[in-house]
C-alpha positions in Angstrom: 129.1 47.6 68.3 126.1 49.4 68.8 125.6 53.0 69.2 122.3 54.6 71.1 121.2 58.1 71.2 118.5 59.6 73.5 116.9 63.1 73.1 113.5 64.3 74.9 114.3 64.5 78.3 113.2 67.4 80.1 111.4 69.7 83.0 107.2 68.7 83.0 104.7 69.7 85.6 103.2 66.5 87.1 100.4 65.2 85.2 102.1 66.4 82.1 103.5 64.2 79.2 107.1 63.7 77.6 108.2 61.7 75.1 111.8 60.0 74.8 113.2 58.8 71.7 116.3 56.7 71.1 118.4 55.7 67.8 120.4 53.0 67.5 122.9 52.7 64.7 126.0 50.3 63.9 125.8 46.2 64.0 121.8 46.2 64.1 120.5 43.2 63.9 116.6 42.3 63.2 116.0 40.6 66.1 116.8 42.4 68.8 115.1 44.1 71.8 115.7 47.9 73.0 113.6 49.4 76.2 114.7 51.9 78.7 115.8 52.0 82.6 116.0 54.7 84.9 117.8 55.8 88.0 116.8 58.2 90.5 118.7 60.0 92.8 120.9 57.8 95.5 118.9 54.8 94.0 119.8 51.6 91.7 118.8 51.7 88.2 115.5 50.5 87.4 114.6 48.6 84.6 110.9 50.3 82.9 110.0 49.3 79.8 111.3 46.4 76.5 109.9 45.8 72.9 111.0 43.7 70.7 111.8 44.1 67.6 108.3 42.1 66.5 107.1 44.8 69.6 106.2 42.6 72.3 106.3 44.8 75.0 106.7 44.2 78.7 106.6 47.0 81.7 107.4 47.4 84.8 104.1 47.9 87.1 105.0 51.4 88.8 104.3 52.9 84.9 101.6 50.3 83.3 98.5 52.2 81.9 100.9 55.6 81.6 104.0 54.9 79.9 103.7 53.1 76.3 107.2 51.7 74.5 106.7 51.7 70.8 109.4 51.5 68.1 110.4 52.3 63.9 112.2 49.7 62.8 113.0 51.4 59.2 114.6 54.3 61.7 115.8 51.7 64.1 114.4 54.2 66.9 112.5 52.8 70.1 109.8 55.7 71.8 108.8 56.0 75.6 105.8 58.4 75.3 105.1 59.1 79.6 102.1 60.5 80.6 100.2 61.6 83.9 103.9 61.8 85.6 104.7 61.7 88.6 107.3 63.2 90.8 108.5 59.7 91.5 109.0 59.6 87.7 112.7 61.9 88.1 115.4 60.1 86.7 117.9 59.6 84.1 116.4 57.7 81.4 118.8 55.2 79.6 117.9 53.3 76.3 119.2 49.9 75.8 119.6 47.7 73.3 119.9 43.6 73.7 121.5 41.6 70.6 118.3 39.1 71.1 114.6 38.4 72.3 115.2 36.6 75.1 115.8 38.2 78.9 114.4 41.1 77.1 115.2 43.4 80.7 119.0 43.0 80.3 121.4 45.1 78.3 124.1 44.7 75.8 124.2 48.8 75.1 123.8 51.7 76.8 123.1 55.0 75.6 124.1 58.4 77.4 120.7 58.9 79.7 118.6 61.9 79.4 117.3 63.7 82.6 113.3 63.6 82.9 112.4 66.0 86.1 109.1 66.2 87.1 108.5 68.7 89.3 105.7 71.8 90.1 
């Protein structure tokens, strides 16, 4: 079992920045992938952003050049730092974690979510 944490949601103006962090802790192995999805309002979750444990990254286009996925392996945390949001960018934010490398967009735990509104 794997357990994930989230923390750094929050309210931001639009064009400001947040950053999300998550920890995983219980059966980690080192190769593994963690990312994040989110889910608007009335709307399916959508996958955004994966590293790998080696951190190849992958994103989803609506947040290339804005949103960069980074990870601490020693703290077995992953990062989403988000800048120049949007209003489009409201959501609940959940970290996953995937027990391997490979279809790095699917998810074998979920953490809690953490709300990220962007709004004036």
């Amino acid at each position: 079992q794997v357990q994930l944490v989230e923390s750094g949601g929050g309210l931001v103006q639009p064009g400001g920045s947040l950053r999300l962090s998550c920890a995983a802790s219980g059966s980690i192995f080192s190769i593994n992938t963690m990312g994040w999805y989110r889910q608007a309002p009335g709307k399916q979750r959508e996958w955004v952003a994966s590293i790998t444990s080696v951190s190849s990254t992958n994103y989803v286009d609506s947040v290339k050049g804005r949103f960069t996925i980074s990870r601490d392996n020693a703290k077995n945390t992953v990062y989403l730092q988000m800048n120049s949001l949007k209003p489009e960018d409201t959501a609940v934010y959940y970290c996953y974690y995937r027990r391997t490398w490979y279809f790095p967009s699917q998810a074998d735990y979920w953490g809690q979510g953490t709300q990220v509104t962007v709004s004036a």
